[in-house]
SEMI-554766 format. One record per residue (C-alpha): residue in one letter; x, y, z. Coordinates in steps of 0.2 Angstrom, whole numbers, plus 5000, padded with zeros to 4 digits. Layout:
AXYZ ...
# end
This chain:
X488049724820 X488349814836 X486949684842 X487749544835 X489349604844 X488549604861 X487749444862 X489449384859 X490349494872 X490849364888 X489849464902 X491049364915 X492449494917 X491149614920 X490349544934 X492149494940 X492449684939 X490649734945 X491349624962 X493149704963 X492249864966 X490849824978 X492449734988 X493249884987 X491950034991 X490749925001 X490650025017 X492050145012 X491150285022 X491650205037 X493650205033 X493550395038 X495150475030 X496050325024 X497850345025 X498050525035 X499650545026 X499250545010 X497650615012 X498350775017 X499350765003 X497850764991 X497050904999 X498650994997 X498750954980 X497151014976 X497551194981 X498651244966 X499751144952 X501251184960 X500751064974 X499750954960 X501550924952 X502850914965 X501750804977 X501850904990 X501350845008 X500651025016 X499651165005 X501351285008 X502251164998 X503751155011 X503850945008 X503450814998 X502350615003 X503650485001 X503050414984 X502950464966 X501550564960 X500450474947 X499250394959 X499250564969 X498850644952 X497350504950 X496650544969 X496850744964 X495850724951 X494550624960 X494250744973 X494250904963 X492950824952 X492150734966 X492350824984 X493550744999 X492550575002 X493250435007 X492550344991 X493350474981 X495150444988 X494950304986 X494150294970 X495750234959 X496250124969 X494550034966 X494450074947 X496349994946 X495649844954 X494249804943 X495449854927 X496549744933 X495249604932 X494749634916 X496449664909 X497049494917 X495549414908 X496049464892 X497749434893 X497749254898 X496049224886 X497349264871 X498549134878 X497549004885 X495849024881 X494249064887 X494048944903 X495748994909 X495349174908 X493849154917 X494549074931 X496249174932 X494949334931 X493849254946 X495649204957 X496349384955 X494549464962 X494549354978 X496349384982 X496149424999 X497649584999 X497149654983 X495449684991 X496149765006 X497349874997 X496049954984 X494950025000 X496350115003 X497150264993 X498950164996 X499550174977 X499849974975 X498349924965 X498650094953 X500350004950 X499849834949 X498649894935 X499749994925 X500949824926 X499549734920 X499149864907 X500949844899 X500849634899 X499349674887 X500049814876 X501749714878 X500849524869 X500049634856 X501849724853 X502349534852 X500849464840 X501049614828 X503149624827 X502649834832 X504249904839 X502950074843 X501949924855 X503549854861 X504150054867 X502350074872 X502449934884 X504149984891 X503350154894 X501950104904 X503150024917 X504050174919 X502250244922 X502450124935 X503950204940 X503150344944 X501850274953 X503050184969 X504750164960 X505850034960 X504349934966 X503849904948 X505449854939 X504949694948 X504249654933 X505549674921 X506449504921 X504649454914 X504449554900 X506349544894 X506349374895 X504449344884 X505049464872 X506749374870 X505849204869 X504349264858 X505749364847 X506549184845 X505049094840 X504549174829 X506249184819 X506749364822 X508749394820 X509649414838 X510249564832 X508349634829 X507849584846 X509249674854 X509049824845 X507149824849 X507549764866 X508849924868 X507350054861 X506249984873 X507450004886 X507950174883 X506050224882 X505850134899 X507450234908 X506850414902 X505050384905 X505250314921 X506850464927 X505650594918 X504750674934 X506250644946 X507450734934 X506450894932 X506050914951 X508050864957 X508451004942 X507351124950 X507951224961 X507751194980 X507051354986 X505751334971 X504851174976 X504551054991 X505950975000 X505950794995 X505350695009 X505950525015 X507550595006 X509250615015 X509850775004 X508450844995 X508350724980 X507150624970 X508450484963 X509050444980 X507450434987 X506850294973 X508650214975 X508650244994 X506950225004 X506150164992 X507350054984 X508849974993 X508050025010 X506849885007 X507949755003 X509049795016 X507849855030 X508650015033 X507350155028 X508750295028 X509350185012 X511050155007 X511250305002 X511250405019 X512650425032 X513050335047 X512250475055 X510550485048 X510750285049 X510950305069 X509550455069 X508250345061 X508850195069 X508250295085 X506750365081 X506250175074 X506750135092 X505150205099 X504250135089 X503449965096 X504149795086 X502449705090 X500749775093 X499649725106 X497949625103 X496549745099 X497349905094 X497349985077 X499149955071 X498850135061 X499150205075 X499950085088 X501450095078 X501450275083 X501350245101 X502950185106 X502550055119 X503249875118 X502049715120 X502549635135 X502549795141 X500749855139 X499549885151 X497849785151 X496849935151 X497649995135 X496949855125 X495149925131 X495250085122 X495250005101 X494149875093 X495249725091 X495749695077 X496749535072 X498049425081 X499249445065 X499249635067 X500649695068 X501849835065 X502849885052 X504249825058 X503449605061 X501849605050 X503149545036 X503649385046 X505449325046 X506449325031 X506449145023 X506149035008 X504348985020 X504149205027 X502649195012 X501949045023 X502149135039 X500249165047 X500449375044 X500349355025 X499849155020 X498049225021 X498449365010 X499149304996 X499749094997 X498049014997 X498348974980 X500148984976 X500948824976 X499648764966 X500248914952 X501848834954 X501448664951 X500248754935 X501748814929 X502548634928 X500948564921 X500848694907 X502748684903 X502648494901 X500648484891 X500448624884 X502148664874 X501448794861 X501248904876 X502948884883 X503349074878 X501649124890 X502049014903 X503849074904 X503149254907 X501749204922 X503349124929 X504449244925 X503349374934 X503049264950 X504749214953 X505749344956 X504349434967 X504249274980 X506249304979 X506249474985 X504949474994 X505449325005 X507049395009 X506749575009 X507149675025 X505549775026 X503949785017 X502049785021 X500849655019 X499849745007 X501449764992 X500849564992 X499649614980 X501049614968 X501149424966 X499149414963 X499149424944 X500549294940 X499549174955 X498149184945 X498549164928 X499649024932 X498148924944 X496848974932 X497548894916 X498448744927 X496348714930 X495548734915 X497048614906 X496348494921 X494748494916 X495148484897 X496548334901 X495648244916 X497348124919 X497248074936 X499148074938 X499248254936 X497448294945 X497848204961 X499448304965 X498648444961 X497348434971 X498348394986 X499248534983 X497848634982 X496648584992 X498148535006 X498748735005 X496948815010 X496748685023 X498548725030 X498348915028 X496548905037 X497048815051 X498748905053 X497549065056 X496449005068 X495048925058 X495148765057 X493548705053 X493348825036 X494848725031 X494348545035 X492748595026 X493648665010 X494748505011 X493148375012 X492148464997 X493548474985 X494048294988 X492248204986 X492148324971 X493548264960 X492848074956 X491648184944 X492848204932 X492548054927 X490748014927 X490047984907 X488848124911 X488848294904 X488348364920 X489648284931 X491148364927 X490448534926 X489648494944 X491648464950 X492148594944 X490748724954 X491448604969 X492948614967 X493248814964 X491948824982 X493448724990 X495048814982 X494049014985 X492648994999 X494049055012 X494849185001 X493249264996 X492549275013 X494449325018 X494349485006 X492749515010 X493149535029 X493949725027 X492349795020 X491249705033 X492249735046 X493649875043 X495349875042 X497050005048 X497150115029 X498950145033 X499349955034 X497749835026 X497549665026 X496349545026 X495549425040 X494249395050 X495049445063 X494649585060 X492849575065 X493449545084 X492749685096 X491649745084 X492649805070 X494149865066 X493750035055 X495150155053 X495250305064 X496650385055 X496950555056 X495650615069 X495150805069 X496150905084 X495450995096 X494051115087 X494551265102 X496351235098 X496251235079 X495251385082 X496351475092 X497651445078 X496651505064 X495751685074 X497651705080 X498651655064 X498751855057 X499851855042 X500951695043 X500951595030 X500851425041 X499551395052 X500551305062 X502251195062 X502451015069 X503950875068 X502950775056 X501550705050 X501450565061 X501150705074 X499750775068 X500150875055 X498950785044 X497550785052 X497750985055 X497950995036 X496650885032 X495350965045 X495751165039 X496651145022 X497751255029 X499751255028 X500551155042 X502451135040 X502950965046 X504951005047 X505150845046 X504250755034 X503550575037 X504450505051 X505050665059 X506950625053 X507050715037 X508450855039 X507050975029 X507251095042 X508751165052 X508751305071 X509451445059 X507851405044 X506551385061 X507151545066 X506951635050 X505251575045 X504851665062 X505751825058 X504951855041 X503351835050 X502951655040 X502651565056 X502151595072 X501551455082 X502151275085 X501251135092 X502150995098 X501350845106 X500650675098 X501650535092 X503550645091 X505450595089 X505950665110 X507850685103 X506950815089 X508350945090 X506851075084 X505751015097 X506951045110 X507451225105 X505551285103 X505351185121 X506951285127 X506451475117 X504651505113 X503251535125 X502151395131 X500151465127 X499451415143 X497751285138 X496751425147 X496851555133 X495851445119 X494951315130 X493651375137 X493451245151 X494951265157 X495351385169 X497251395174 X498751365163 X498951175162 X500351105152 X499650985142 X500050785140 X501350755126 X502650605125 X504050695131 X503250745150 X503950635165 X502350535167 X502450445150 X503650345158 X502250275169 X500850165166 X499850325168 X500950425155 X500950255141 X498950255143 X498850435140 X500050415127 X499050275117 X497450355120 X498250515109 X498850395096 X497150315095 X496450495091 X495350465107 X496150635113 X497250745106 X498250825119 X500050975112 X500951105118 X500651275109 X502051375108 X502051535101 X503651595095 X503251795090 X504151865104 X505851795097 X505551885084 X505352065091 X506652005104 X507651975084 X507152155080 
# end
């Protein structure tokens, strides 16, 4: 029997899945500590379960990362089983990409049958961003998988009328939730509108859908409010500050950074004042709209430096890495119906989407009995190329989100091809298709691999109708060369070639100057740290920094120690105020502050411990150094020259890691 049961399973999805992992793990070793950030965050959360729960950024628990938890939890796990690897951080986010694979596959096998799911299975594995993304411990392919997970609980909840399966489904989006917010109600228009349809198909009373509908609904809300509700009850002084948030709360953070913020592009969210809006409107300000050619945008984005204003020599100190890298603020291209289009995200994510949308015609209009299917493929992808084409901020790598309703749509859209062989719909299509990879090769600097693609999947096509048996299957294998030679070798340019951790994408670009492996959260100087450490005595923080982005992470990550980053990601959150620096100090929880790095200069904090504490000449922990010298840091006069911006760069890049130590005990006897 088991035997029997074997021989029949499809082995397909599991070399579809075997592949999503290699793209994901392939030379992971190289990628260092992925994204510093949330590295440090893991390593934190490792330490006790007070950390574990609350997501706390440092091991003291004074802030939490700017996301949810669940895909923390995931990474937590994985390195306390496993160690801090690179492979173990990024681990899920590997697993998530080959579930997702094989969940896709079976989803669209139960609506369109085999051939499609095959192929839909194959397109989702050689989408170039979702490739990037799992080699990273981001959390967008932990979401996309628990989405995905939901579709196939929600078409069983369909197939069997199971209300339980219907709540089920519901409650794995607000898994989702959990995992980056508001990010995942993306979805929902989706679901609501298969059950609806499904619901009506199959001759269920309105009234019954609406009241299953309503269940589902309610399971949804208090699933997905669950962890956000018990922190924002806790009290403040019993668990991290909330970071990324304005006042300390979990609900404005998923309605405010993380929600609104990036429709609107204001990353205080609509929910903060005009005067956090002007505070982070100013720290954005230093930061530089476009990087320049060859710098790794992980940590250019730190450096403050405009393009046209960049020094040649600057470009010398990083591999180069691709002309479409960009900041934060310009790798999302111009908002637009065509922004999907623009050269920064075509190559991750549109090689075959028109096609989808034109499969989505095709399968309306031949295939009827799987209208209610074809509405939820659609239902998925539409909204997304919405949003996402007028939204005011995002990252290439959220891309990843359009991925499954692109390849279920463009998988069955060819297998009904092959099944129908009508020239008047294969013609169009293939124009379409084969037009798009061309456009989209060209567009990013490869011409050639496009006109190639082009060529092949033309002088494929009269196969289709050859009398032989061979013939059409021979188009086919042509045909699937032409539409996902360039993806593949697109997705499988990060592991040959690196990519930033903080902001992934795909290209090969990226092999330009010899590779473009993330340097993310170098180690400081060894003397330094251990100067902190011999000298700590009984505080409770090694150390305290503006935020993470100014090394805080890479402390952490390197000693596993508390560092307090007052505040939080982007050194704007009001964690931390003079009166609550100066206590810390009196208690005898903190003693030193290092300041330096990538730092917001109007930091009233940094000013006051620049103005107060005592500047720790170099001399007293660097051996080589024989005089008190005050050490390079963004704020000193000559980072207004070309000398200062290379010095400044050359910190961000991790090349050196140049602070200030100031220790602050005196104030506290001076207190006394």
């Amino acid at each position: 029997m088991n035997a029997k049961r074997l021989k029949k399973t499809d082995p397909i999805p599991v070399i579809l899945a075997l592949a999503a992992l290699f793209l994901s793990l392939y030379n992971i070793q190289k990628s260092g500590n992925l994204n510093a950030y949330y590295t440090a965050a893991v390593t934190s959360m490792t330490q006790s379960f007070h950390n574990f729960f609350y997501n706390s950024f440092d091991p003291g628990g004074f802030i939490s990362i700017d996301k949810p938890p669940v895909a923390f939890w995931l990474q937590a796990i994985s390195v306390k089983l496993l160690g801090l690897h690179s492979w173990t951080l990024a681990l899920p986010s590997a697993l998530a990409f080959a579930g997702s694979v094989i969940l896709l596959y079976l989803i669209v096998r139960g609506s369109f049958g085999l051939a499609a799911a095959r192929l839909a299975a194959l397109i989702l594995t050689f989408t170039p961003i979702a490739a990037a993304v799992s080699r990273t411990n981001n959390v967008d392919s932990v979401l996309v998988f628990f989405l995905l997970l939901a579709v196939y609980v929600l078409t069983r909840a369909v197939r069997n009328s199971s209300l339980l399966q219907l709540c089920l489904a519901f409650a794995l989006v607000g898994v989702g939730f959990n995992t980056k917010m508001l990010q995942a109600y993306l979805v929902l228009p989706a679901l609501f509108l298969f059950v609806w349809a499904a619901y009506r198909m199959r001759k269920k009373h309105w009234k019954t859908t609406l009241r299953h509908l309503a269940a589902a609904t309610g399971v949804l809300i208090a699933v997905s409010l669950s962890w956000a509700v018990i922190v924002d009850a806790t009290p403040a002084d019993q668990r991290p500050y909330v970071g990324s948030s304005q006042h300390n709360s979990v609900l404005e953070l998923a309605l405010g950074y993380n929600g609104i913020g990036r429709l609107t592009g204001d990353l205080s969210g609509s929910l903060a004042s005009g005067q956090n809006n002007a505070r982070i409107a100013a720290q954005d300000a230093s930061l530089m709209p476009t990087l320049p050619l060859g710098i790794d945008s992980s940590r250019l984005e730190k450096a403050g430096i405009p393009t046209n204003e960049t020094p040649r020599e600057i470009r010398s100190f990083a591999p180069a890495s691709s002309s479409g890298a960009m900041s934060s603020t310009s790798e999302d291209g111009p908002s637009g119906l065509l922004r999907l289009f623009d050269v920064k995200l075509a190559g991750q994510i549109a090689w075959l989407l028109p096609f989808a949308l034109f499969g989505a015609v095709l399968l309306w209009l031949r295939r009827p009995e799987r209208r209610v299917d074809v509405m939820l493929w659609a239902g998925w992808l539409l909204p997304m190329i919405v949003v996402f084409s007028l939204a005011g901020y995002f990252h290439r790598y959220y891309l990843i989100m359009l991925a499954p309703g692109i390849a279920a749509l463009a998988g069955a859209a060819i297998a009904e091809l092959c099944r129908s062989r009508q020239a008047s719909w294969i013609v169009p299509g293939a124009i379409i298709a084969f037009g798009t990879v061309a456009y989209i090769a060209y567009d990013d600097g490869f011409p050639m691999i496009g006109l190639a693609c082009a060529v092949i999947g033309t002088l494929a096509l009269p196969g289709l109708w050859f009398k032989t048996r061979i013939a059409p299957k021979l188009t086919l294998i042509f045909s699937l060369i032409a539409l996902l030679a360039a993806p593949a070798y697109w997705s499988l340019t990060p592991s040959l070639y690196g990519v930033s951790a903080r902001q992934p994408y795909a290209s090969p670009h990226l092999a330009e100057g010899g590779g473009s492996w993330s340097r993310d959260g170098e180690p400081l100087d060894a003397a330094l740290v251990d100067y902190l450490i011999r000298n700590r005595g009984s505080a409770k923080y090694l150390a305290a920094m503006p935020s993470s982005n100014s090394g805080a992470d890479s402390l952490i990550i390197q000693t596993g120690l508390p560092v307090l980053a007052w505040g939080g990601f982007k050194g704007v959150d009001p964690a931390l105020d003079i009166a609550g620096l100066q206590k810390l100090v009196k208690s005898g929880e903190l003693r030193y502050v290092l300041i330096g790095g990538a730092h917001n200069t109007q930091d009233a904090l940094a000013r006051w411990v620049e103005l107060n504490g005592s500047p720790v000449p170099e001399s007293a922990w660097n051996a080589m150094k024989k005089g008190s010298v005050q050490a390079f840091g963004p704020s000193s006069q000559d980072a207004q020259g070309i000398t200062g911006a290379i010095g400044q760069v050359v910190d961000t890049l991790g090349l050196n890691r140049s602070y200030t130590l100031y220790d602050l005990s005196s104030l506290s006897i001076k207190e006394d």
